[in-house]
C-alpha positions in Angstrom: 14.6 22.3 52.7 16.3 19.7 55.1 14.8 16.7 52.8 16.1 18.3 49.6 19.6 18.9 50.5 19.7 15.4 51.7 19.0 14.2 48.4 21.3 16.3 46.8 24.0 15.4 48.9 22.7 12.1 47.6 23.2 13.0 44.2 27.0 14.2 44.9 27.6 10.5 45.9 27.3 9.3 42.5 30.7 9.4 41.6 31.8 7.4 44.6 29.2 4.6 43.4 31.7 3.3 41.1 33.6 1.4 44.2 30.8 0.4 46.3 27.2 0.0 44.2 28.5 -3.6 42.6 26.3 -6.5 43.2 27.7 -9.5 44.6 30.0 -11.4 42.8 28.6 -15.1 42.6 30.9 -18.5 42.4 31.1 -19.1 38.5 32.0 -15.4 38.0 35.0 -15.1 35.7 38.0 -13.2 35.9 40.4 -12.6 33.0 42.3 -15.8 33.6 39.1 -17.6 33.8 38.5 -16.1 30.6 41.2 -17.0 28.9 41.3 -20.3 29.8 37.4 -20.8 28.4 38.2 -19.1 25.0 41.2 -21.1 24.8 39.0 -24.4 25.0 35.9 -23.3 23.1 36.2 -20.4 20.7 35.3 -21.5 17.6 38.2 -20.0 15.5 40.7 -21.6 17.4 39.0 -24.6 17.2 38.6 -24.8 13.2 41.8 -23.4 13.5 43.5 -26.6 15.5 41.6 -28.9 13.2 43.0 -27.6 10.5 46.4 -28.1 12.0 45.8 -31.4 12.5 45.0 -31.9 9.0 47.8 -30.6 8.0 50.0 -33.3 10.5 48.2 -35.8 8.9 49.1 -35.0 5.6 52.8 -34.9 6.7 52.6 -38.5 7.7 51.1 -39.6 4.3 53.2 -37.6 2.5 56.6 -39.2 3.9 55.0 -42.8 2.9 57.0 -44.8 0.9 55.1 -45.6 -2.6 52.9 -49.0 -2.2 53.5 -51.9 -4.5 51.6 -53.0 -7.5 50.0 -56.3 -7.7 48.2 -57.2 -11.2 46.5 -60.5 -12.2 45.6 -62.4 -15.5 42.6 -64.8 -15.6 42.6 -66.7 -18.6 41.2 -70.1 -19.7 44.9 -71.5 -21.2 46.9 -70.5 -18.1 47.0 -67.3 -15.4 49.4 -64.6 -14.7 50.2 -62.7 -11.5 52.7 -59.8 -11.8 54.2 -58.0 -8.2 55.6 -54.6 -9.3 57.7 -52.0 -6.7 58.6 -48.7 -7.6 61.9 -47.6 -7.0 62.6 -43.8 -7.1 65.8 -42.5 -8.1 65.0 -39.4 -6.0 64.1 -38.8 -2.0 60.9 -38.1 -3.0 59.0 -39.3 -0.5 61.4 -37.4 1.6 61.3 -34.4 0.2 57.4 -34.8 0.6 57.7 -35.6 4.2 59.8 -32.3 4.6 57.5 -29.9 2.8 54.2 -31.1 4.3 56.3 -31.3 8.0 56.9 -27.3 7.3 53.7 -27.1 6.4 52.6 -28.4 9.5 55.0 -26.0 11.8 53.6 -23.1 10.1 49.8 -24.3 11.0 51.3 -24.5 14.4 52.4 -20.9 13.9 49.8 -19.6 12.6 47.4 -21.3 15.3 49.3 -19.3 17.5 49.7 -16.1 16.3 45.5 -16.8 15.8 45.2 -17.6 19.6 47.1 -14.0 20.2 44.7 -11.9 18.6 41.6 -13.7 19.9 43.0 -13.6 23.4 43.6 -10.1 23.1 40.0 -9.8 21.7 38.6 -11.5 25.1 40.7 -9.4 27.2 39.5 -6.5 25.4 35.4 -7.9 26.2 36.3 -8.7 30.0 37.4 -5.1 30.4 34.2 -3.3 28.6 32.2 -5.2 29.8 33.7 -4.4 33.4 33.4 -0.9 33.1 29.9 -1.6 31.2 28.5 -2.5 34.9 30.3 0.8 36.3 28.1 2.5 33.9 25.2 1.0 34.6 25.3 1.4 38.5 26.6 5.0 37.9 22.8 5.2 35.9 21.2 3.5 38.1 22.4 5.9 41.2 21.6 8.6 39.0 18.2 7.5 38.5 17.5 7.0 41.8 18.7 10.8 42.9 17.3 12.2 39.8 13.5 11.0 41.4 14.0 11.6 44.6 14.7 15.2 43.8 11.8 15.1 41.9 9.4 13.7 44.4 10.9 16.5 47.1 10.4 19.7 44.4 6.6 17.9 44.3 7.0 18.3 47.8 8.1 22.1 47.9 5.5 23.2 44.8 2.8 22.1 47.5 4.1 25.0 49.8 5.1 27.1 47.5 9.2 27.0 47.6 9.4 25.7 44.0 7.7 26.8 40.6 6.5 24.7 37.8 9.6 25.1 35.8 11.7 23.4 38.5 9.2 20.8 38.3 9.1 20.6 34.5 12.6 20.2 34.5 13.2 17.4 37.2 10.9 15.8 35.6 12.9 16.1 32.5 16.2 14.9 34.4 13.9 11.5 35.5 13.3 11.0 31.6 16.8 11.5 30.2 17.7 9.2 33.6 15.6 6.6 32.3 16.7 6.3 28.8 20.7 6.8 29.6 20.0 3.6 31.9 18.5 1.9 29.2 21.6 2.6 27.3 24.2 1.5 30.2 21.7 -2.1 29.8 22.3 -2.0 26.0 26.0 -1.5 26.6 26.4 -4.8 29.0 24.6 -6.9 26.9 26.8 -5.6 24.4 30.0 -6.4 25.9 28.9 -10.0 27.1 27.9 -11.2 24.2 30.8 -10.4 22.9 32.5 -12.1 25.8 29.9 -14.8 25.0 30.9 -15.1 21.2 34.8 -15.1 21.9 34.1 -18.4 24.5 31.3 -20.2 22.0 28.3 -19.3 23.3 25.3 -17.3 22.5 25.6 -14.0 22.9 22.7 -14.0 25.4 24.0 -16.6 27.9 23.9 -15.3 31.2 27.5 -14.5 32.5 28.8 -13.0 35.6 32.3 -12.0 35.9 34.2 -11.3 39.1 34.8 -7.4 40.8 38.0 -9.1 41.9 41.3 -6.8 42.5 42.5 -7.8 38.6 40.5 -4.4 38.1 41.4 -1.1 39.1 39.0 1.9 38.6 41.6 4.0 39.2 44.9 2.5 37.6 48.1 3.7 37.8 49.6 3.3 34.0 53.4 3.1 34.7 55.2 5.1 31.7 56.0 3.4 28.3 59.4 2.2 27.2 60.8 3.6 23.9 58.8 2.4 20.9 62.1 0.2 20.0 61.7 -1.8 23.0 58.0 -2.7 22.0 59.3 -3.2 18.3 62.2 -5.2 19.5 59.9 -7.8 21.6 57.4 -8.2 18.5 59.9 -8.9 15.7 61.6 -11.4 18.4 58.1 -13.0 19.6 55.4 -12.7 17.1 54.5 -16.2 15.7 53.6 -15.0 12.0 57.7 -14.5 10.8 57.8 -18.2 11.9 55.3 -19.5 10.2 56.0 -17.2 7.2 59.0 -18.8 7.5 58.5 -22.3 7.7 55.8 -21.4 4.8 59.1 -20.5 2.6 60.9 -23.6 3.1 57.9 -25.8 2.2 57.3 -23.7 -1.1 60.9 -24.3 -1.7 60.8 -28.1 -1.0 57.9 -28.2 -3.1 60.1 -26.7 -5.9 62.4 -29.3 -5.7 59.7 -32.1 -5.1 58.2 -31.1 -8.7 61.5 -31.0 -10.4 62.6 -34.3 -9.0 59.0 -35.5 -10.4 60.6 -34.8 -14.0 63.1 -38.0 -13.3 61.4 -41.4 -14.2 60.6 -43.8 -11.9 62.1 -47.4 -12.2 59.3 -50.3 -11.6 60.6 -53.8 -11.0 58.7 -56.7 -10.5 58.4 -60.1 -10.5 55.7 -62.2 -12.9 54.5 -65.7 -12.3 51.7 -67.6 -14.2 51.3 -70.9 -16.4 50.3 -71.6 -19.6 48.9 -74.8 -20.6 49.5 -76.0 -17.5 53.4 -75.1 -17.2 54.4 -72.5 -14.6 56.8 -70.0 -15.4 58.5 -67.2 -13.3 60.7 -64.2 -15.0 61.8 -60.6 -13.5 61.0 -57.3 -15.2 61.8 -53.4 -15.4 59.5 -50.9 -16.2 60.0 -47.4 -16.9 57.9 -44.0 -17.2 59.1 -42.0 -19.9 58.0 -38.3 -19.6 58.3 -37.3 -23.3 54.5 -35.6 -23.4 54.9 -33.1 -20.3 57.8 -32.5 -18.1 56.4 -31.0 -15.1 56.5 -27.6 -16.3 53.4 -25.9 -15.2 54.1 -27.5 -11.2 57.7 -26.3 -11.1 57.1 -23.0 -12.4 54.1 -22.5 -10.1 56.1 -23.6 -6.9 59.1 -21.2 -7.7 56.6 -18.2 -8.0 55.4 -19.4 -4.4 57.8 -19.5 -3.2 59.4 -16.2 -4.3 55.9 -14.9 -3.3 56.5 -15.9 0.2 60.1 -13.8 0.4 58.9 -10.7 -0.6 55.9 -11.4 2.1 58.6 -11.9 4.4 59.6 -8.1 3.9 55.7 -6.7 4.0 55.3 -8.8 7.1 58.3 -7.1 8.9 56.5 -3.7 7.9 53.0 -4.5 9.2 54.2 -5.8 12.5 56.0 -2.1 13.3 53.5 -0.1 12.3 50.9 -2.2 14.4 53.4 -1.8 17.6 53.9 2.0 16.3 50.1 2.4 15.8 49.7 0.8 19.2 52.2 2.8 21.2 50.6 6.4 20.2 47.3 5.0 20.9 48.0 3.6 24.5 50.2 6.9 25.1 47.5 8.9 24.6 44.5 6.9 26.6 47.3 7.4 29.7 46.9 11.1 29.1 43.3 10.9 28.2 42.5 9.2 31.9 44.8 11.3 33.4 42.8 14.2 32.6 39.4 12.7 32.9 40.4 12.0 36.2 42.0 15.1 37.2 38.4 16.5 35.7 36.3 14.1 37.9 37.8 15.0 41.2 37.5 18.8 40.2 33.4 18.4 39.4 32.9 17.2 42.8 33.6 20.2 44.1 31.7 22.0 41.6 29.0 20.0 42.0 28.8 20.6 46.2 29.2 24.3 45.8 26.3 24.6 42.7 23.8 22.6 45.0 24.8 25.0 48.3 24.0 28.1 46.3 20.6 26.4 45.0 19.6 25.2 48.5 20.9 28.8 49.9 18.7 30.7 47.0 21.3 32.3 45.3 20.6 30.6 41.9 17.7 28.7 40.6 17.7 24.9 39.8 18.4 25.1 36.4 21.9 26.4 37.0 22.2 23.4 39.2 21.5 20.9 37.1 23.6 23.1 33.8 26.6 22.2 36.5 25.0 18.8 37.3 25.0 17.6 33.4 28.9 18.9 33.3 29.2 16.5 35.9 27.4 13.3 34.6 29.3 13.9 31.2 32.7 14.2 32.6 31.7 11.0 34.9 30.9 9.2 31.8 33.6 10.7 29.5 35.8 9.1 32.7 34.8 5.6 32.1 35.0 5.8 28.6 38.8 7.1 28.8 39.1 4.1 31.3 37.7 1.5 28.7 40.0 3.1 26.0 42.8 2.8 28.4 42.0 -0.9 28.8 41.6 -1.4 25.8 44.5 0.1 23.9 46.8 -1.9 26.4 45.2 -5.3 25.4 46.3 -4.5 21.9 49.6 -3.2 22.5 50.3 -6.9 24.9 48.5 -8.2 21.5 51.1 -6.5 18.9 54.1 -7.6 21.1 53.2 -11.2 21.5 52.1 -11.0 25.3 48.2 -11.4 26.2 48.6 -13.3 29.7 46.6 -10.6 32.7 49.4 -8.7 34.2 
């Protein structure tokens, strides 16, 4: 009797397994920072994304080129010509070129940020569940481990008769569902690092450790949540996507005028030299390219309905980014109250839990009430950690809607 109320007072340590069941950390464990710092460098995204950007610097240097000149040459039996040609345009095209493609630029920029935001938030999001992914599984794994050593002292008590087969039957059943919900808690951390893996560039089955360093709380205090305005305020004033949307704008509208300056000719002078039967001659000329077949039409019309496109996005965009803080303020409101009471639930159980297994070591009910009261308190333990990762998780996005993803 002794033996078995040890290992039920075993069993009602479970919950305390959370803070001190964690392997060892090792050197190259990651914390969020750490993170961060590797999905900055190597997430594949960010990385097409910064090419891309630099693509688009590029073409803002070629576009601000002046126009090259034109060098033709006559070979002919009686004499040779050579004819230098420059163009000369009346406009600031090359300018105006410059000036689009440089928005266009600043808007990659922009939207390489705003890009970088959302994956950052995305890896802080995989740190946590995959945190609280190793909770679960050491939380199975001291289940388990209880779960069979009751087991092995009921096999102990059916010898001398203090236990039936259908206490038996039914540890035996608690070892199986044991088993399988570790299996699960496994599935689950693989899960969440290769995600983790993904997000840095790396298979998803690389091995990764990250570290059980203080940046995690298994117990957190959420502090209460400003006014939905103050969130609102801090996204409309820090988000990168108005500023590229912006800068998006003023390239369509340089473009505009880039095509409707294109309808002016272009003057071409140029200087000729040659000989013919063996006199040289030199002589100036002016060419001109008269648009009487097409007069840009089709471009100008095209880059006034882009950019026209790009203000009324401008109005959308304003939308999307309050109902995401909206959305993201009732969400992380109510993870705080869900933990709350998960918590509140917890600490309730244990007690629960000590007085079911006194009455079943004391006779007064039969195993199977203890382990009805023992499920209760597994699923409550779980439902915990799963208000925990929602908690986590619901805060990542709401530092991801205002513009702020650095670990607090």
């Amino acid at each position: 009797m002794k033996k078995l109320a040890s290992a039920l007072s075993l069993c009602a340590l479970i919950s305390q397994s959370f803070l001190h069941a964690l392997p060892p950390e090792t050197a190259a464990a990651l914390t969020v920072p750490d993170l961060l710092v590797q999905v900055r460098a190597a997430n594949p995204e960010l990385r097409s994304a910064r090419r891309r950007l630099d693509e688009a610097e590029a073409a803002a240097v070629a576009a601000a080129a002046p126009l090259n000149p034109r060098l033709e040459a006559e070979l002919g039996s009686g004499g040779n010509e050579f004819k230098l040609a420059q163009p000369l345009p009346l406009t600031r095209r090359a300018g105006t070129a410059g000036a689009a493609a440089r928005a266009g630029a600043g808007a990659a920029q922009k939207e390489l940020e705003a890009l970088e935001t959302r994956v950052l938030s995305a890896a802080r999001s995989a740190w946590y569940e995959l945190r609280i992914a190793m909770e679960r599984r050491v939380f199975e794994q001291s289940h388990l481990k209880s779960s069979m050593e009751i087991l092995g002292k009921i096999e102990l008590r059916l010898q001398t008769g203090e236990a039936g087969n259908a206490d038996l039957a039914r540890a035996k059943v608690e070892v199986a569902r044991g088993r399988l919900h570790l299996q699960e808690a496994e599935a689950a951390c693989g899960a969440a690092a290769g995600e983790a893996n993904f997000l840095m560039g790396r298979a998803p089955d690389a091995p990764l450790e990250i570290a059980l360093d203080g940046a995690f709380s298994l117990a957190p205090s959420p502090s209460g949540l400003e006014p939905l305005e103050h969130y609102t305020r801090r996204a409309l004033a820090g988000r990168a996507e108005p500023g590229a949307l912006a800068l998006r704008a003023r390239a369509a509208g340089l473009e505009a005028k880039l095509e409707k300056d294109r309808r002016i000719p272009v003057p071409e002078v140029g200087l000729i030299r040659g000989s013919d039967g063996g006199t040289g001659y030199s002589r100036l000329f002016l060419g001109l390219e008269l648009p009487l077949w097409y007069n840009n039409k089709g471009e100008i019309r095209a880059a006034l309905a882009r950019r026209a496109t790009l203000d009324d996005e401008a109005t959308r965009l304003e939308l999307e980014i309050r109902r995401e803080v909206y959305s993201a303020w009732l969400e992380l409101g109510l993870a705080q109250k869900r933990l709350s009471a998960a918590r509140e639930t917890v600490f309730l159980l244990n007690d629960l839990r000590r007085a079911a297994s006194q009455a079943y070591l004391a006779g007064k009910t039969g195993l199977a009430d203890f382990y009805e009261t023992n499920r209760v308190f597994l699923e409550e333990n779980i439902s915990y950690l799963d208000a925990l990762k929602d908690y986590y998780g619901k805060a990542a996005r709401l530092d991801a809607a205002v513009n702020s993803v650095e670990e607090k």
